[in-house]
C-alpha positions, 0 to 999 in steps of 0.5 A: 672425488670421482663420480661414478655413472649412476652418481652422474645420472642421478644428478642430471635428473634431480635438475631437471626435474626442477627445471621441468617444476620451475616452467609450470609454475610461472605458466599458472601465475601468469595465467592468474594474472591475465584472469585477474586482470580480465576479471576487474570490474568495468568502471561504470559510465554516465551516458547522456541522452536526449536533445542535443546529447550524445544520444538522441533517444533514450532507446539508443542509450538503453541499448548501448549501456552496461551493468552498473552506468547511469542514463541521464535523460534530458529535458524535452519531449520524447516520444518513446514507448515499449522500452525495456531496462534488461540490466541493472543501471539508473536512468535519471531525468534531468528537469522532467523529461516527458516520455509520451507513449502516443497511447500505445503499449508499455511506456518504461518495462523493467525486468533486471534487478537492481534498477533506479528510474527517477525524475521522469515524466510519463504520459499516455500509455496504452489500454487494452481489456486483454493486457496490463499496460502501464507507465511503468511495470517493474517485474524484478526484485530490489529496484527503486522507482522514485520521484516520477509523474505520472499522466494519464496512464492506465496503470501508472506503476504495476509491479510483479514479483518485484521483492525489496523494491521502494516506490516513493515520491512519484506522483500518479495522476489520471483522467478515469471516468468510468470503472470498465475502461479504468485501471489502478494507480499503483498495482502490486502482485505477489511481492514482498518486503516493499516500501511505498511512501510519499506518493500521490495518487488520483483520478484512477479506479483504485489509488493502491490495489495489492494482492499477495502483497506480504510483509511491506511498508505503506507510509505518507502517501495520499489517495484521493478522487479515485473511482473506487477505493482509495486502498484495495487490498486482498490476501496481503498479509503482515503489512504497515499502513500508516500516516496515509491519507485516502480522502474523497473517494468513491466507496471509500478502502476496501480491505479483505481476506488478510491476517496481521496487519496494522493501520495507524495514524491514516485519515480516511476523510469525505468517503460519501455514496450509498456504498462508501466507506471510511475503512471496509474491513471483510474478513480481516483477522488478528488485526490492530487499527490505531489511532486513525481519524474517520471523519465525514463518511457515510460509514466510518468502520464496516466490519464484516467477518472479522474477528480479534481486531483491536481498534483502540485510540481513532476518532470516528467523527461527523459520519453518517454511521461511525461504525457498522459491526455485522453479527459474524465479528467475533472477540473484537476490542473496541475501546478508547475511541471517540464518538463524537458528531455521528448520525448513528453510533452503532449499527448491526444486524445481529441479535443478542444471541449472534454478538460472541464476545465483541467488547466496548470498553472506555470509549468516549460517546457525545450521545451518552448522557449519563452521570459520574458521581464518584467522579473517576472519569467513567460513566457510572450507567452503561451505554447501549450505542445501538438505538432503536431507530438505527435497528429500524433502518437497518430493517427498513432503509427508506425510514432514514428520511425520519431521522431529525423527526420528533418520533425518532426522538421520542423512540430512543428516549423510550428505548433508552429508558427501558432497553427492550429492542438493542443488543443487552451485549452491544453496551459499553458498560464504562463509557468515559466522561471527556473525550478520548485523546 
């Protein structure tokens, strides 16, 4: 078959235009195929610091690290401060590597999420009135500092804006004397979804201070010899505080200006001072305080403009007074708690006018000396635990120095005999018979 010209043309340009597809196209896979290649993840390294390592301080091995390695720090005393962690990696101490901070500035600074600090030893960091200096200040999100002691630093572990982070197992130890020079164990600000547990804490102002602290998990950790407060919180609302233990502390846990919190299961133990308390509560609101024992405190539970808190199942126990309910508490439920052993049950300074719907109810009360005749495990004479001696210190503090007197005894009998001075709305109108479990 003869092929005309326009017939030649038309094939030529249909193979060619192939041809011209066909060269672009293995262009783009190869292309693909490079990025793909690049775009790999770097497998991660375990780079060796220390005495006799490839890397003879921990600074060296920072610097030279990528995303995702870990740094092995090994024993021996290095003396290092002002680090920095700017990526995500781990940095592990193998058998308690000392960083000494020589009392300068940070010691261990970390501001990449994602980090894991463990197995440190870190002592002498700096101090200053102007900055918050710490062993270690964790300012990003999702990162773990765990199993790491602490020595004689002014912060021991200050976090900001460190979301989702987990603090657990270290032990923070300090040497404070006085307030004015002195900082907190564990310091947390504005962060959320924390957990702290396991810690150890001690010989600082505050154990654990936090403020703006939401929605977190504080569990198994212990506070004591603080100067101040085992636990001092504000503005922190939503958190867990449970199976905790603040003993011996200089005015006891302080909690304020919070909504929805839940304590359960802490010890608050030999909190003793003029201004020690077992559990302050100041403006707490919408609150559960649960089964926790108060014991040997000069005030177990202080409640100060707090409102709708249910304080059910504690053991409030050996204290100077086990509860002190100021006139501006609103619609409190105390109930099913044991009294036992306390100098004074209940204090207030309110009258019968100021008390707006606090209820005691089923609570068990060593002092109660009344009778169950139907047998059915409740007193069948209300119980007024405001006595006239404890209205008389609370107007007249110097007056405590009569309390094992003969006259004390004579006036509560007479008071409870003929109730004239007590809150008539401060009564818990169904006392138990046997201790509360």
């Amino acid at each position: 078959m003869l092929l005309t010209l326009p017939r030649c043309f038309l094939i030529w340009r249909k193979r060619n235009w192939r041809l011209t597809m066909e060269i672009p196209r293995q262009a783009g896979l190869a292309i693909i195929l490079i990025l793909g290649l690049y775009s790999l993840p770097a497998q991660s390294k375990v780079l060796e610091a220390g005495q006799g390592q490839t890397y003879p301080r921990l600074r060296q091995a920072l610097a030279i690290a990528q995303p995702g390695d870990e740094i092995r720090l090994h024993a021996g005393t290095y003396f290092e401060n002002e680090l920095e962690i700017n990526q995500p990696l781990k940095l592990s101490g193998i058998d308690f590597p000392v960083i000494d901070g020589g009392g300068k500035g940070n010691l261990l600074k970390i501001t990449a999420p994602g980090v894991t600090v463990q197995g440190l030893t870190l002592r002498n960091s700096g101090f200053s009135h102007v900055h918050d200096l710490a062993a270690i200040r964790l300012e990003a999100a999702d990162s773990i500092v765990q199993n790491n002691r602490i020595e004689n630093a002014h912060f021991g572990i200050y976090l900001s804006a460190a979301d989702r982070s987990k603090i657990s197992g270290n032990q923070v130890n300090g040497k404070a004397w006085r307030e004015s020079n002195s900082a907190n164990a564990i310091h947390v600000w504005k962060s959320v979804d924390l957990i702290l547990e396991n810690n150890q804490v001690s010989g600082h102002r505050d154990g654990f201070y936090f403020e703006f602290v939401k929605n977190s998990l504080i569990q198994g950790n212990t506070s004591s010899g603080n100067l101040r407060y085992g636990l001092h919180f504000m503005f922190s609302d939503g958190n867990t505080y449970q199976r905790n233990t603040f003993s011996k502390n200089g005015a006891g846990v302080a909690v304020m200006y919070t909504r929805n919190i839940k304590m359960k299961e802490n010890l608050f133990l030999d909190n003793w001072g003029p201004t020690s308390y077992g559990l302050l509560l100041k403006d707490i609101n919408q609150s559960e305080i649960e089964d926790n024992r108060f014991e040997h405190n000069t005030v177990g539970i202080h409640m100060e403009g707090s409102s709708r808190l249910k304080i059910r199942h504690n053991q409030i126990l050996n204290n100077g007074w086990a509860a002190r309910v100021h006139a501006n508490c609103n619609e409190n439920q105390i109930e099913y708690n044991q009294f036992s052993g306390n100098a004074f049950d209940i204090a207030t300074n309110g009258s019968d006018s100021s008390q707006t719907g606090n209820s005691f109810q089923h609570n068990f009360w060593d002092k109660y000396t009344g009778y169950d005749l139907n047998h059915d495990g409740v007193g069948d004479v209300p119980y007024h635990p405001v006595s006239i001696f404890s209205r008389l210190v609370e107007k007249v503090p110097p007056s405590l120095i009569l309390l094992r007197s003969f006259l004390v005894q004579v006036m509560d009998l007479a008071e409870h005999v003929a109730p004239v001075l007590t809150p008539k709305t401060l009564v818990d109108p169904t006392p138990q018979m046997r201790r509360v479990k």
